[in-house]
VOVEXKOL-91730 format. One record per atom (N, C-alpha, C): residue in three letters; z, y, x. Coordinates in steps of 0.1 Angstrom, whole numbers, plus 5000, padded with zeros to 4 digits. Atoms other than C-alpha are relative to their C-alpha. Layout:
N
AlaZYX;...
***
This chain:
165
Unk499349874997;Unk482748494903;Unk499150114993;Unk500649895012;Unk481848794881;Unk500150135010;Unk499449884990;Unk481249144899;Unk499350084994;Unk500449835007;Unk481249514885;Unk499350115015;Unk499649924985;Unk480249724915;Unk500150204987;Unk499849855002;Unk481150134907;Unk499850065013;Unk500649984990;Unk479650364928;Unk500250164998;Unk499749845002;Unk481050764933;Unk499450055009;Unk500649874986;Unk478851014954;Unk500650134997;Unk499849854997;Unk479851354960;Unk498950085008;Unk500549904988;Unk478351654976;Unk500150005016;Unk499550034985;Unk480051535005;Unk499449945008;Unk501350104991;Unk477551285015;Unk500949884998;Unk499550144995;Unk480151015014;Unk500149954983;Unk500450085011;Unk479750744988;Unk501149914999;Unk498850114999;Unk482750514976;Unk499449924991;Unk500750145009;Unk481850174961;Unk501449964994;Unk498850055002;Unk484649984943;Unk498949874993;Unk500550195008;Unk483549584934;Unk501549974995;Unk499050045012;Unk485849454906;Unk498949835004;Unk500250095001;Unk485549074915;Unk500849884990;Unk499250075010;Unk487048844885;Unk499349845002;Unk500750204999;Unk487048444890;Unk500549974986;Unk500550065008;Unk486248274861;Unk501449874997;Unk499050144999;Unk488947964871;Unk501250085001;Unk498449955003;Unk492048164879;Unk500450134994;Unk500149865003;Unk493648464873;Unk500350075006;Unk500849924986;Unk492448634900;Unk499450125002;Unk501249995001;Unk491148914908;Unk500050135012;Unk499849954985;Unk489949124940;Unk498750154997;Unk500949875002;Unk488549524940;Unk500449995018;Unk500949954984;Unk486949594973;Unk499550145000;Unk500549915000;Unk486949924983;Unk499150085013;Unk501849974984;Unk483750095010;Unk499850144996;Unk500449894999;Unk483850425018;Unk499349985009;Unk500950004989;Unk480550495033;Unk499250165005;Unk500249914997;Unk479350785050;Unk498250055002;Unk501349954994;Unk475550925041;Unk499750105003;Unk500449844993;Unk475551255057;Unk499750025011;Unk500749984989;Unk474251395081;Unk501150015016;Unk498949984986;Unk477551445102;Unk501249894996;Unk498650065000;Unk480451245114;Unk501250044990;Unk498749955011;Unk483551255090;Unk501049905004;Unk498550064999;Unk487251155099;Unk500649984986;Unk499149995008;Unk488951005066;Unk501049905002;Unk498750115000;Unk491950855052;Unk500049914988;Unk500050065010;Unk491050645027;Unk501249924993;Unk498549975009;Unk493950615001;Unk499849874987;Unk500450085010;Unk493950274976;Unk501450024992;Unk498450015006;Unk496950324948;Unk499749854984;Unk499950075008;Unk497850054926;Unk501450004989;Unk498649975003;Unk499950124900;Unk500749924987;Unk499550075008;Unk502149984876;Unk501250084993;Unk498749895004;Unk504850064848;Unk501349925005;Unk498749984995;Unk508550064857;Unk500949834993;Unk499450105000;Unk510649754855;Unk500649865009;Unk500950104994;Unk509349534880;Unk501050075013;Unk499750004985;Unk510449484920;Unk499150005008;Unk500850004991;Unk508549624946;Unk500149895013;Unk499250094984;Unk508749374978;Unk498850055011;Unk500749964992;Unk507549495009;Unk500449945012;Unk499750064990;Unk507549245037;Unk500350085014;Unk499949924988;Unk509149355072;Unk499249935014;Unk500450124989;Unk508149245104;Unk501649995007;Unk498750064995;Unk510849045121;Unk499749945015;Unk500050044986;Unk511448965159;Unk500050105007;Unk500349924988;Unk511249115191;Unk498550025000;Unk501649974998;Unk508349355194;Unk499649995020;Unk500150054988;Unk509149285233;Unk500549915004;Unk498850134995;Unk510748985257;Unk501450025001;Unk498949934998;Unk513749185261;Unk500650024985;Unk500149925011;Unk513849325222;Unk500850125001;Unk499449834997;Unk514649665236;Unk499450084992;Unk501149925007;Unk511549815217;Unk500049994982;Unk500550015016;Unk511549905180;Unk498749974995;Unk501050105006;Unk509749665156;Unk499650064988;Unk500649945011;Unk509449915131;Unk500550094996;Unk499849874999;Unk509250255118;Unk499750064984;Unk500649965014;Unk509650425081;Unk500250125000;Unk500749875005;Unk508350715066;Unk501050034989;Unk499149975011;Unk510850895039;Unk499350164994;Unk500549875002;Unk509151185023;Unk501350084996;Unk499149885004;Unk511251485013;Unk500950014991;Unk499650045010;Unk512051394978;Unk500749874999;Unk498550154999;Unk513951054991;Unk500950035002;Unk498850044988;Unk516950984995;Unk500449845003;Unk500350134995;Unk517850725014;Unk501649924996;Unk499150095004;Unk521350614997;Unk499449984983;Unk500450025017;Unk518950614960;Unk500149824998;Unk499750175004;Unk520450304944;Unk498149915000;Unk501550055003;Unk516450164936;Unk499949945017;Unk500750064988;Unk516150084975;Unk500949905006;Unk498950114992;Unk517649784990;Unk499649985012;Unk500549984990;Unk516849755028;Unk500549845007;Unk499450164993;Unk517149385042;Unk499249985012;Unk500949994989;Unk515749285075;Unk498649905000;Unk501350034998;Unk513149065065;Unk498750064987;Unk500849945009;Unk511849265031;Unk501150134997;Unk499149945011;Unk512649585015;Unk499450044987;Unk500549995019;Unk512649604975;Unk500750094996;Unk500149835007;Unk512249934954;Unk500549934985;Unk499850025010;Unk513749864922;Unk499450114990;Unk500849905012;Unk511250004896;Unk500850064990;Unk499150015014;Unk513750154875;Unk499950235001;Unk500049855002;Unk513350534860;Unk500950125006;Unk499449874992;Unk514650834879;Unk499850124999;Unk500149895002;Unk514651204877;Unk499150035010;Unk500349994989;Unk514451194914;Unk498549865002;Unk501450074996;Unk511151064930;Unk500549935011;Unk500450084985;Unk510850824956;Unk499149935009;Unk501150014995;Unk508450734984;Unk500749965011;Unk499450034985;Unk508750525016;Unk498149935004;Unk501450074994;Unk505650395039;Unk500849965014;Unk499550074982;Unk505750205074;Unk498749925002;Unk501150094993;Unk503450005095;Unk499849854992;Unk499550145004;Unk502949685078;Unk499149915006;Unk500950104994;Unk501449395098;Unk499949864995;Unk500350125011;Unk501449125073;Unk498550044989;Unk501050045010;Unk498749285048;Unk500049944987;Unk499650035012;Unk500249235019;Unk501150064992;Unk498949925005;Unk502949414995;Unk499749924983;Unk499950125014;Unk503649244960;Unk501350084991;Unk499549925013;Unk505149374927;Unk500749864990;Unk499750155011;Unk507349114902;Unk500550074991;Unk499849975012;Unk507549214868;Unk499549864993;Unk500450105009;Unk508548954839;Unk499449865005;Unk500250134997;Unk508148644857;Unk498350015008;Unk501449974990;Unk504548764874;Unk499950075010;Unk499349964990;Unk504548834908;Unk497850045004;Unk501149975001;Unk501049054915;Unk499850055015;Unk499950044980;Unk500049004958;Unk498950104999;Unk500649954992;Unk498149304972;Unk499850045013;Unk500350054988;Unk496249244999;Unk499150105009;Unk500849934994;Unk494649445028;Unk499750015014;Unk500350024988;Unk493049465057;Unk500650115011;Unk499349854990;Unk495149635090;Unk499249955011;Unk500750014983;Unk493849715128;Unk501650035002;Unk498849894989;Unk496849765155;Unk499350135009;Unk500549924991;Unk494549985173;Unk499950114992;Unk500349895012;Unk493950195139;Unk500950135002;Unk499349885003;Unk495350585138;Unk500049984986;Unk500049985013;Unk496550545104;Unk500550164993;Unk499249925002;Unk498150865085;Unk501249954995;Unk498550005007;Unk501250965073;Unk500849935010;Unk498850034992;Unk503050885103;Unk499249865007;Unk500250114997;Unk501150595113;Unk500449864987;Unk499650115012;Unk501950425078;Unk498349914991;Unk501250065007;Unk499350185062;Unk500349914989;Unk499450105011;Unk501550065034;Unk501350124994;Unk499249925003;Unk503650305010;Unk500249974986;Unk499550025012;Unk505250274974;Unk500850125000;Unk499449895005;Unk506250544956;Unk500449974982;Unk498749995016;Unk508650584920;Unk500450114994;Unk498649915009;Unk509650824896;Unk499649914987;Unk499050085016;Unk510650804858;Unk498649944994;Unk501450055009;Unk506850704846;Unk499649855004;Unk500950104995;Unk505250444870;Unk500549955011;Unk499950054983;Unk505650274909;Unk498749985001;Unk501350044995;Unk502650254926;Unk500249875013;Unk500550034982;Unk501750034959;Unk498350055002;Unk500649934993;Unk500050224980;Unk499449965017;Unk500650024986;Unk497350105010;Unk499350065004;Unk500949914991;Unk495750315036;Unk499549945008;Unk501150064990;Unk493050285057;Unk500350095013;Unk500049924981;Unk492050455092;Unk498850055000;
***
């Protein structure tokens, strides 16, 4: 395994690392990101990872599926629509076990997030299907509504988008 580490300080006191891990056997490859805090005081952030890509490709974003109670009286899930969505924009298809963002160029911007408890969201362009992966808490205050998984679209790029707590 091969590793780059990158290493950003600011004034702020807080230090981001990013490790670029590349294996050798597949084609694989895993960035690890560590915000760490050496200042002198406590700091609340939101650490923000965007991965992005150009337009063509199918976002997939696993749902959770079942009863979040024994009854299933209780909603199992909850999405974020920013300002600039709309929610009849051909690009979104909404199914109950995934929903996929159709990368395809638009005037109009799009953006959705939600809770995701799987840890993973995945992009398929041309026959390559590219799995990003991340670590969630249930106990975590995440932002943006409580969202720790978002994808966003206009006419240039799609990103996936993971947050921390």
């Amino acid at each position: 395994m091969f590793c780059i580490r990158i290493l950003l300080s600011t004034g702020t006191g807080i230090t981001k690392v990013i490790e670029i891990h590349l294996s050798p056997n597949h084609a694989t490859a895993m960035l690890k990101h560590i915000m760490r805090n050496d200042g002198l005081w406590q700091m609340e952030l939101a650490p923000w990872a965007l991965t992005m890509f150009r337009l063509g490709g199918t976002v997939i974003l696993p749902q959770p599926v079942g009863n979040a109670d024994q009854n299933g009286l209780l909603n199992n899930r909850i999405l974020a629509l920013w300002p600039y969505t709309h929610i009849n924009d051909p690009r979104l298809v909404l199914r109950d076990d995934f929903i996929l963002i159709h990368a395809a160029p638009s005037p109009s911007p799009f953006k959705l997030g939600y809770y995701n408890p799987h840890g993973w969201m995945a992009y398929w362009l041309n026959g390559i299907l590219f799995r990003k992966t991340f670590d969630i808490s249930s106990w975590a205050e995440y932002p943006d509504g409580g969202c720790n998984a978002e994808s966003y679209c206009d006419d240039r790029f799609v990103e996936l988008e993971s947050l921390g707590s």
